[in-house]
N, C-alpha and C positions, 0 to 999 in steps of 0.2 A: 619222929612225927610231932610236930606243934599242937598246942590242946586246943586250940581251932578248929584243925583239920580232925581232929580226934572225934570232937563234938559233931562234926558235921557226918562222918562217918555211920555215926550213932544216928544220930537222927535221920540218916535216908534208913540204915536198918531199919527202925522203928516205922518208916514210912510203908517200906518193902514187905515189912512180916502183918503190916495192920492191913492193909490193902489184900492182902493174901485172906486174913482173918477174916475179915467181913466181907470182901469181892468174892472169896469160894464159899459164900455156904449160899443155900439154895434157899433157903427159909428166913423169914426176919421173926425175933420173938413174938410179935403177935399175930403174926400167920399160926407159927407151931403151937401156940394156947388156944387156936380157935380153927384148926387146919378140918378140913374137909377132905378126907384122905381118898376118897373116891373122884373126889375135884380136881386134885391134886395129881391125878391118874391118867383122870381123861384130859388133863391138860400137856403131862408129860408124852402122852399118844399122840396128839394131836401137832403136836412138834415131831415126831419121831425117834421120841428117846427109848432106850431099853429100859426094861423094868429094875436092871441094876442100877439104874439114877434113886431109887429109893434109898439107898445106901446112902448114899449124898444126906438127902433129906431128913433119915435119922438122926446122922452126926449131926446137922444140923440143928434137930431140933431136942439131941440128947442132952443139953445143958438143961433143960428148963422142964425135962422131967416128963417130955412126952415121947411116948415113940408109937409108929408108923400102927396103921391097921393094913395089913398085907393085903389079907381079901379084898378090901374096899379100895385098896388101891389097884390090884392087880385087875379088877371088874370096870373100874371105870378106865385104865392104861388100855384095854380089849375095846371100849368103846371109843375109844380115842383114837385106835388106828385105826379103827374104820372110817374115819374122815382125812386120816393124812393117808391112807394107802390107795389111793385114787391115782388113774392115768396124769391125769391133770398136773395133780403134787409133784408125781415125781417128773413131771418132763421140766417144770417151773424149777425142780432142785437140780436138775443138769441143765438146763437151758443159763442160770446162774452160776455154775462151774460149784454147786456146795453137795459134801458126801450124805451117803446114805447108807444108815447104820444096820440095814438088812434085818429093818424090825419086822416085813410084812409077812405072809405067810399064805399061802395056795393057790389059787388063782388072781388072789388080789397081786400077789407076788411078780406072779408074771406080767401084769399088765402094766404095773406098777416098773417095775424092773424096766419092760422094753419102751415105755415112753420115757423112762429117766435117763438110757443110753442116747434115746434121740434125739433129746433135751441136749445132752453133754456132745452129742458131735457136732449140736450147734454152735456150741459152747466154744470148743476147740479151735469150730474153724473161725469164731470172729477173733480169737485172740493169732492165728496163723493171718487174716486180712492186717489184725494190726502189726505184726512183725514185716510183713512185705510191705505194708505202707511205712514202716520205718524205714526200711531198706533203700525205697522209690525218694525217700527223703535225702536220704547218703547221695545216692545218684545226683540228685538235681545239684545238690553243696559242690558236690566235685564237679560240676559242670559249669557251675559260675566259677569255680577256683581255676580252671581251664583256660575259660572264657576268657577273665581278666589279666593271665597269665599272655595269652594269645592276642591280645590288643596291646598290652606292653610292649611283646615281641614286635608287635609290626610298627608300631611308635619307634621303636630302638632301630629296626632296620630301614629306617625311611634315612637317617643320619650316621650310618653304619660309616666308617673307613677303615678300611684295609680287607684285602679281599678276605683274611682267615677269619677274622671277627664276623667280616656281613656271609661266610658260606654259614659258620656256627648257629647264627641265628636265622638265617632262611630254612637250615636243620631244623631248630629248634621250632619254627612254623611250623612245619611241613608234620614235624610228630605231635603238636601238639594240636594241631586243624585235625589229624587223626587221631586221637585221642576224644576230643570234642566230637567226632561224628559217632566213634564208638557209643561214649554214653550216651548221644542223643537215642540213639537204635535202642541202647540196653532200658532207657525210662519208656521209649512205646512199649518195651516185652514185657517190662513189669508193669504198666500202666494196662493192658491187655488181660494181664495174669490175676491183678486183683479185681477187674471188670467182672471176668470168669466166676470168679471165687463169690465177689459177692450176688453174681447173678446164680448162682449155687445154693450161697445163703437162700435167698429171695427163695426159689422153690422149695429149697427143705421147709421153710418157715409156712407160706403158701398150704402146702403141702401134708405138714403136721395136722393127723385128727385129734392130737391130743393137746392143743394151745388153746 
């Protein structure tokens, strides 16, 4: 290996471990010399994080000689999920396809729980409209490929001679005129199919008390 390539090597390390270093801590030195640990709480509630993110935060802020107040933090993380454990939060955290770390807890739980599944099958099914609107995509391509294939053909047998060459391509019509009617059938069934789905959508959405 060339001391170029040597060098360069090195220095993406360097790039890769520093990025690491200071993208993973959760704390910047002057948060942790003036941290608010109850703030620090209700904000990681408020997100939806577990109270083992505090771990984080110590490491974080164990160079510089502070560590965490538990209680203060664990009192304002309890106040904190009473504003993210809301119907609303979680149907907005499935209705967005993002997890949820099963911080809530009793009743909030449940309600929380069943708008975030309602959230997430909306979720589902816009990403299933966009795979059959790819599909409906595929469709139309091979129907121009068809298309212009089948105008060729009949370009070719307007000046065909001999009868084996003009039977081959009046074939070659004849399957590919049917071929072309096929897809046109198969884009109404899937033009139908995503009609359905998103007029599916449309009611779930409609529908949802908790949006």
């Amino acid at each position: 290996m060339e001391k170029g390539q040597k060098l360069g090597l090195v220095f993406l390390f360097f790039l890769v471990t520093s990025f690491c270093f200071f993208g993973c801590a959760t704390l910047k030195k002057e948060e942790c010399l003036t941290v608010d640990w109850y703030g620090i709480g209700y904000e990681d509630g408020t997100k939806g994080y577990k109270t083992s993110r505090i771990a984080k935060h110590r490491k974080s802020c164990a160079k510089y000689g502070v560590l965490p107040d538990l209680q203060l933090y664990q009192r304002g993380h309890s106040e904190g999920l009473r504003e993210y454990c809301t119907p609303h939060k979680g149907y907005q955290l499935g209705l967005h396809g993002r997890s949820y770390n099963d911080v809530c807890q009793g009743e909030l739980e449940v309600l929380f729980q069943e708008a975030y599944n309602i959230g997430k099958d909306n979720f589902f099914l816009k990403q299933e409209i966009l795979k059959e609107q790819k599909y409906l995509g595929k469709l139309k391509g091979k129907r121009l490929q068809v298309n212009d294939l089948l105008k060729k053909k009949e370009r070719d047998g307007k000046d065909c001679v001999g009868l084996k060459k003009c039977k081959k391509i009046i074939d070659d019509i004849w399957f590919l005129d049917k071929e072309k009617r096929a897809l046109h059938l198969k884009i109404l069934s899937q033009k139908n199919l995503i009609a359905e789905m998103k007029q599916t959508l449309s009611d779930m959405t409609v529908q949802s008390r908790f949006k």
